[in-house]
Structure formats: C-alpha cells, structure tokens
C-alpha positions as CSV (number, residue, x, y, z in Angstrom):
1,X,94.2,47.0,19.8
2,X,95.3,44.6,22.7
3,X,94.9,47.2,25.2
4,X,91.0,48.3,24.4
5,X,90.8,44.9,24.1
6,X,92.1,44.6,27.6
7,X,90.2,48.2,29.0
8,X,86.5,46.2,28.1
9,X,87.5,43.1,29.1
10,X,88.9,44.4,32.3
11,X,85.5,46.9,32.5
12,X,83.2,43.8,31.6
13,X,84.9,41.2,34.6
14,X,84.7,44.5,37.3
15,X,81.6,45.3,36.4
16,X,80.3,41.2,37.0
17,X,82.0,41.0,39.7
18,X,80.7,43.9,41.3
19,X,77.0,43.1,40.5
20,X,77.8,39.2,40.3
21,X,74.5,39.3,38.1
22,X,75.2,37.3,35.4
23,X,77.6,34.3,37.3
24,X,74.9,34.2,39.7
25,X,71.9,34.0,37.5
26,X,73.6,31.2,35.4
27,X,75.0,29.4,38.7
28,X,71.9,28.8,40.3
29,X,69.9,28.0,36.7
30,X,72.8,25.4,35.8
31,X,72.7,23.8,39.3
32,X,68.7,23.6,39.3
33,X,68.8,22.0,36.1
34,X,71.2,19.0,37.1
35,X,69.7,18.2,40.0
36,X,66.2,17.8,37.6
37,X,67.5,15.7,35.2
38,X,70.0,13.8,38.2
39,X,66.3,13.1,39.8
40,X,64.0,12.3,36.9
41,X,67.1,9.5,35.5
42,X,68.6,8.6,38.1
43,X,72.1,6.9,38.2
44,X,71.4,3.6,37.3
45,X,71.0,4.6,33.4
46,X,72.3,2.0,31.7
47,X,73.5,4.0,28.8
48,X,74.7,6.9,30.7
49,X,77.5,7.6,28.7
50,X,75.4,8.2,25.7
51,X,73.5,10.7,27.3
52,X,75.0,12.6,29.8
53,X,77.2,15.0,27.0
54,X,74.0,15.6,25.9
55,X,72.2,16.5,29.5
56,X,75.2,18.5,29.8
57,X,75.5,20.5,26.8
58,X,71.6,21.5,27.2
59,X,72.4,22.4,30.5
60,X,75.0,24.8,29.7
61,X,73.3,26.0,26.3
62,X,70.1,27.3,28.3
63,X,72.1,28.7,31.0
64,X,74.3,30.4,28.2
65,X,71.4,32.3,27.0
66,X,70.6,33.2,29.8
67,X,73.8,35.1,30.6
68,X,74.2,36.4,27.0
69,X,70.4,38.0,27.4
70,X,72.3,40.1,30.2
71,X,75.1,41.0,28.4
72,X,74.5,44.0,26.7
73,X,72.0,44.6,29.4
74,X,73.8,47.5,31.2
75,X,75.1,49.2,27.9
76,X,71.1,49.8,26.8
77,X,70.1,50.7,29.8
78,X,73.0,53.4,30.4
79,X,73.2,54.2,27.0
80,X,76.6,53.1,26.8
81,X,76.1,51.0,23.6
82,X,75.6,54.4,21.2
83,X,79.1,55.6,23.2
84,X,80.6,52.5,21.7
85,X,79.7,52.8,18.1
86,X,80.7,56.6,18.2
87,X,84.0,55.7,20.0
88,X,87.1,55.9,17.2
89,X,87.9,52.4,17.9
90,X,86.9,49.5,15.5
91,X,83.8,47.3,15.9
92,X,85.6,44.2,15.6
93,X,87.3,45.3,18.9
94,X,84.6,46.1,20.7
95,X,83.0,42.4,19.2
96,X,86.1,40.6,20.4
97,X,86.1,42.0,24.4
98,X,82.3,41.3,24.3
99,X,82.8,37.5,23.4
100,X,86.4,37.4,25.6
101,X,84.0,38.2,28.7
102,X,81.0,36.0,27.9
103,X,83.8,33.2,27.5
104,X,85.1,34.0,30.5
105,X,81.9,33.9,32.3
106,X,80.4,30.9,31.0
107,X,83.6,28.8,31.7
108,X,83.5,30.1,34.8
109,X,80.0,28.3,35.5
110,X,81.3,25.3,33.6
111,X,84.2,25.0,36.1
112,X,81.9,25.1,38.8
113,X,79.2,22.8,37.5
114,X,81.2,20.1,35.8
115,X,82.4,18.9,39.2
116,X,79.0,18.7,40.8
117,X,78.1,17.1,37.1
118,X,80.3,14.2,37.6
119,X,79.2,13.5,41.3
120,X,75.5,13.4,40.4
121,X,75.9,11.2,36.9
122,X,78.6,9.3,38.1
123,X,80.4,10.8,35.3
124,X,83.7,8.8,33.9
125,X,85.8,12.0,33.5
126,X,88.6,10.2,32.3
127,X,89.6,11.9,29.1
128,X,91.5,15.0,28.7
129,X,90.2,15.2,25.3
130,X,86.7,15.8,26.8
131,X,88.2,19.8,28.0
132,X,88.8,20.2,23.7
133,X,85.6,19.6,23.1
134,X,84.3,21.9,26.0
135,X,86.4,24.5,25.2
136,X,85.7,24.7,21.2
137,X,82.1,24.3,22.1
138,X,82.3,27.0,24.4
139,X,83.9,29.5,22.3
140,X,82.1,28.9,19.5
141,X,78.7,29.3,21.9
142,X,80.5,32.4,22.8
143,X,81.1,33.8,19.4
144,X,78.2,33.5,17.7
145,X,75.7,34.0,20.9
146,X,78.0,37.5,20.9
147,X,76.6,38.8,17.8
148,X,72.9,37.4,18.1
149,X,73.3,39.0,21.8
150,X,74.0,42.5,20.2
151,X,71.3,42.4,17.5
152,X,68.7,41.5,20.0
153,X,69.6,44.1,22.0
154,X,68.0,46.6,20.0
155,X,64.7,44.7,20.1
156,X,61.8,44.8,22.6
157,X,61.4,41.6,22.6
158,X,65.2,40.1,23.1
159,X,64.9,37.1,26.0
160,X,62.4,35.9,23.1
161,X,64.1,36.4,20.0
162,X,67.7,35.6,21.1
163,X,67.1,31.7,21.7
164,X,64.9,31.6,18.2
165,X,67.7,33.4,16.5
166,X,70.6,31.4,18.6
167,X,69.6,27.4,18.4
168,X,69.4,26.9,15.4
169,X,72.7,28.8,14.0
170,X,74.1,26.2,17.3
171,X,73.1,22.5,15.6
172,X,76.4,22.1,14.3
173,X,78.3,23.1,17.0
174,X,75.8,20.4,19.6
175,X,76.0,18.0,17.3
176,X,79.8,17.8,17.0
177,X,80.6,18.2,20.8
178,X,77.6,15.7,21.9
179,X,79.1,12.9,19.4
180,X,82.5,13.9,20.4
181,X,82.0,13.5,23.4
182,X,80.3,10.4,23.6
183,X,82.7,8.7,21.1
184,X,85.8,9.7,23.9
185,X,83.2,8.6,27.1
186,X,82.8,4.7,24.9
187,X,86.3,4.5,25.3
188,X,87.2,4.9,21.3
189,X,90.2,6.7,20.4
190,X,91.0,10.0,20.1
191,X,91.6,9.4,16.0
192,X,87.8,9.0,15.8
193,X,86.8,12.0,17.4
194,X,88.5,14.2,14.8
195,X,86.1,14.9,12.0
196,X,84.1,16.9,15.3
197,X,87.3,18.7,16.3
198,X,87.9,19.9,12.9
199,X,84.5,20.6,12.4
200,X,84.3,22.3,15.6
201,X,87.3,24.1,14.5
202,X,85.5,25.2,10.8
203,X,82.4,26.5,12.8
204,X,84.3,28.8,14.9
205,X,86.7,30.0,12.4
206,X,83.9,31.3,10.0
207,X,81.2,32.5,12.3
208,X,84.2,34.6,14.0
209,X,85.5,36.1,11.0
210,X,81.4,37.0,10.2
211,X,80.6,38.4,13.5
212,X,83.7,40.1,13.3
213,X,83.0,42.1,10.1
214,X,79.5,42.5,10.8
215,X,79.3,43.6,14.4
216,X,80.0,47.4,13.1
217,X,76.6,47.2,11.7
218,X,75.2,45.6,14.9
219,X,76.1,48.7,16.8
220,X,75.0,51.2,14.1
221,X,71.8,50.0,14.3
C-alpha cells in the first residue's frame, strides 16, 4: 500500500514539476490577489487582525480550486484515469496519493505566499498555533476538494461545477480556521481556540473516511 502510495505521489510531484503547471498557475493567482486586497485596505485597518485570516483563507480557497481543477487534468486527457480504475490496486489508494500531492502543492504556495502575506498586512505572525490551524485547514481543503475534483472530472462543465459543489461542503472547515485564527491573532489563549481544532479535527476525520470509501465509485464512473 505505502509504496503505490509512494509510485503516484512520486509520478504526481515529477510530473508538476516538469510542467510546473499547477504551482505556477496558483502562484501568480495567490500573489495577484494579495496585492488587490493589500491596495483596496490598505494597512492602516484598524481591525486588521479580524480580517486578515479571513483575506487569507479566501485567498488560498480560490487559488485551491484553481489547482484542484487541474488535477485530474492530465489523467482525462491521456486517458490515464480509466487505467486507474482497471489497475488491481484499491481506490482508496489511488484517493489518498491524489490528496497527498494536492496537499503537497497547495502548501507549497502557502509557504511562499504567507511570507509576502505578512509583509503586505503587517501581519503579527506570532503564534505557532496559527501553522495548526493552516495545516488542518489545508488538509481538510485537500481531502474533500480530492473527491469533488474527481467527480467533476467526468463532467463538461468542471471549472464550473467544482466551486458550486466545493464551497459549500467548505463552511465548516472556513469558519473554524477564520475564528481560530482570529481568536490566536487577539492574543487569547490557545485553550479558547480548541472547540475549532477539534472541530477541524471532526471535519477531516469524516469527510476522509467518505472520500475514501467512495472514490471507487468516482473512478467507475
């Protein structure tokens, strides 16, 4: 299991970084859209740490879907997706290197962009905590953007349906990471923040043990 797991994760970061399609298509979309919103607020917001988790969590939401729109692009086109679901190797696999690379990639950005984030908002990246909320957010992004991903795939129409199938499965997950995160950026304790973690924690745990057990039927279709 831990070596297919490794073969497509391996295949999916080779093939990026060959192409550098979808890290460059998500770069350039996440950078464009905080320099925007750095221009139309400006620094001198005076509630700044209210709002920036929230700038930043749209920022990286939109540029998510973005990159998940691409995802299963060169499996359709090559016809590599059909080889998949025949392959003697079980869908959950294939599901869990998927959303490995797609966290991969998106962190990637978020690695690059959170730096330039805190130079244009002035952001007060002072708690550590702030990564545990980036990470579970991310994941669970990952996860369930995965499985919308593959079932768009097989439509026409999939840079339209995938946001109108993705956002609103994705409230929870905001909602916890924006009020998490504003809750550690007004300097209250970590002890507050835990009803997000957990519930952070909750979202991912079920919608991975659903995509899991459902993305055979994603592939068969």
């Amino acid at each position: 299991m831990y070596k297919i797991i490794y073969t497509l994760l391996y295949k999916e970061i080779l093939q990026e970084f060959r192409s550098k399609e979808i890290l460059t298509l998500l770069f350039i979309f996440t950078l464009l859209v905080l320099i925007i919103f750095a221009f139309s607020l400006g620094p001198l917001f005076e509630n700044m740490e209210v709002l920036t988790p929230a700038i930043l969590w749209i920022t990286f939401s939109f540029a998510g879907v973005l990159g998940l729109n691409r995802s299963f692009h060169s499996e359709q086109e090559e016809g590599a997706l059909r080889g998949l679901a025949l392959a003697p190797v079980d869908p959950g696999v294939i599901y869990l290197g998927k959303t490995l690379a797609n966290f991969l990639f998106i962190s990637i950005i978020e690695a690059i962009a959170l730096p330039i984030f805190v130079v244009l908002f002035y952001f007060p990246f002072q708690r550590p905590a702030l990564l545990l909320f980036l990470v579970l957010g991310t994941l669970g992004f990952s996860i369930v953007g995965t499985l919308l991903a593959g079932i768009a795939s097989n439509t026409r129409r999939q840079e339209i349906l995938l946001p109108i199938l993705l956002f609103p499965l994705l409230v929870p997950l905001l909602i916890a990471v924006v009020k998490g995160s504003q809750l550690l950026l007004m300097n209250e304790p970590f002890e507050k923040t835990l009803n997000w973690v957990r519930l952070l924690i909750v979202y991912d745990g079920i919608f991975f043990i659903i995509s899991y057990l459902t993305f055979g039927y994603v592939l068969e279709e």
